[in-house]
C-alpha positions as MATLAB code, in Angstrom:
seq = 'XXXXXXXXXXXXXXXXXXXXXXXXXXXXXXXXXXXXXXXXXXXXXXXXXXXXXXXXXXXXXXXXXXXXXXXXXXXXXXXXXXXXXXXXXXXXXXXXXXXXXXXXXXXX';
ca = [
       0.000    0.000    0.000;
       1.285    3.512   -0.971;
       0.403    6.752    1.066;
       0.241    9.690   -1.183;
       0.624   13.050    1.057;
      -0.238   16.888   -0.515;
       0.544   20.019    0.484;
      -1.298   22.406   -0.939;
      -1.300   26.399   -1.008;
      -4.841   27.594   -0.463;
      -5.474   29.770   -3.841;
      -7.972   32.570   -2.314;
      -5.845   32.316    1.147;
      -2.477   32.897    0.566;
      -0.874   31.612    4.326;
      -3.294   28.601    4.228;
      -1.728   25.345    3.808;
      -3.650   22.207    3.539;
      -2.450   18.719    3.919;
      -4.005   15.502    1.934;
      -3.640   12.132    2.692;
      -4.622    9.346    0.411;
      -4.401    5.358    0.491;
      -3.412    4.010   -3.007;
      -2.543    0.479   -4.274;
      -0.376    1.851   -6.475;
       2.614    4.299   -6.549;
       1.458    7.752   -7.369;
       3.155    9.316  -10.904;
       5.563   12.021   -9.767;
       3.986   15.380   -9.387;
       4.653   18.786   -7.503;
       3.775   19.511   -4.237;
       3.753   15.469   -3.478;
       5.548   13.548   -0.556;
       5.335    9.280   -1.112;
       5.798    6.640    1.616;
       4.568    2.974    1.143;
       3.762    0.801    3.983;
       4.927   -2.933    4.469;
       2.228   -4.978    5.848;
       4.346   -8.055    6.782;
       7.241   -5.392    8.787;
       4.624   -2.646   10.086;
       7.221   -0.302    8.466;
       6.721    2.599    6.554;
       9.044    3.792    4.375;
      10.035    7.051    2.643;
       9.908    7.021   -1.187;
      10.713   10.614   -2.100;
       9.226   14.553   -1.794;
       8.233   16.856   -4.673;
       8.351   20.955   -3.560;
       6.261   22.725   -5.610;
       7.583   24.062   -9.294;
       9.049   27.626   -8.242;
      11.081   25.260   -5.575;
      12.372   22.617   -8.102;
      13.279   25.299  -10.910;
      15.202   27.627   -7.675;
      16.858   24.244   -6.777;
      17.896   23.236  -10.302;
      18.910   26.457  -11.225;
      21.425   27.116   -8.188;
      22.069   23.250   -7.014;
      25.908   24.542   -6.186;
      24.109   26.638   -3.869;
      22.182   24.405   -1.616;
      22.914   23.678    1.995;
      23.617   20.078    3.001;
      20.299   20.229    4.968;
      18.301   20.269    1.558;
      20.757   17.900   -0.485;
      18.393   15.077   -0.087;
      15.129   17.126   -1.487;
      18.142   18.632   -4.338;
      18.563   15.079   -5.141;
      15.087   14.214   -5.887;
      14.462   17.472   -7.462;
      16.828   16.172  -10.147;
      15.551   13.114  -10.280;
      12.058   14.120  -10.841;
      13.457   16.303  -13.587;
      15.543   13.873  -15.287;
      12.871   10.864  -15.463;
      14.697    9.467  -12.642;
      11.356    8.886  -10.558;
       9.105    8.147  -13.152;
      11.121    4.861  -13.530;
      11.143    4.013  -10.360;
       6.948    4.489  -10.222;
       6.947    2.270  -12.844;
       9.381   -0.067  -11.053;
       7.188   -0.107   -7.849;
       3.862   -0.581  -10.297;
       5.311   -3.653  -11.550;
       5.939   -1.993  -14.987;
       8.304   -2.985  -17.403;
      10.124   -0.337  -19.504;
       8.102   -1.438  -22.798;
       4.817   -0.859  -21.391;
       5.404    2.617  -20.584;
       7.051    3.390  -23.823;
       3.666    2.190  -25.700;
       1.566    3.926  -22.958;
       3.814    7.332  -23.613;
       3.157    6.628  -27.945;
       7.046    6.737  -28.648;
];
């Protein structure tokens, strides 16, 4: 089972921040704004899968990676690997996908 969290900025309320939690079977396709964490029902353990800021973020962090503090090199590193495809193949990986399927499903 895969938890899908959201943080989302209110439109009409500028300081308002909403969180969204949703049970899925599957892994979630890589989006902005998105944290992931699947659970393992034989350990109890939940584990972290990755955390998407939202597009202003990733484009700052891209833009000026030489410039970011240890603290944020892990959300750097999925930044770029949201960017370069990185975490779309893992999805896929986690969904049991092979890399044919989602060629045909992508029409290339």
């Amino acid at each position: 089972m895969t938890f899908l969290w959201l943080l989302k900025k209110e439109k009409l309320l500028e300081n308002v921040l909403r969180n969204y939690f949703a049970e899925r079977s599957t892994c979630p396709t890589p989006d902005y704004d998105q944290s992931v964490y699947k659970y393992h029902y034989d350990s109890g353990n939940l584990e972290y899968i990755w955390t998407i800021p939202d597009r202003e973020t990733c484009h700052v962090f891209l833009n000026n990676a030489h410039l970011v503090v240890p603290e944020e090199r892990l959300l750097l590193e999925f930044v770029i690997a949201f960017s370069n495809g990185e975490l779309m193949r893992l999805c896929r990986k986690l969904n049991g996908e092979n890399i044919e399927t989602g060629i045909i499903l992508e029409g290339k």
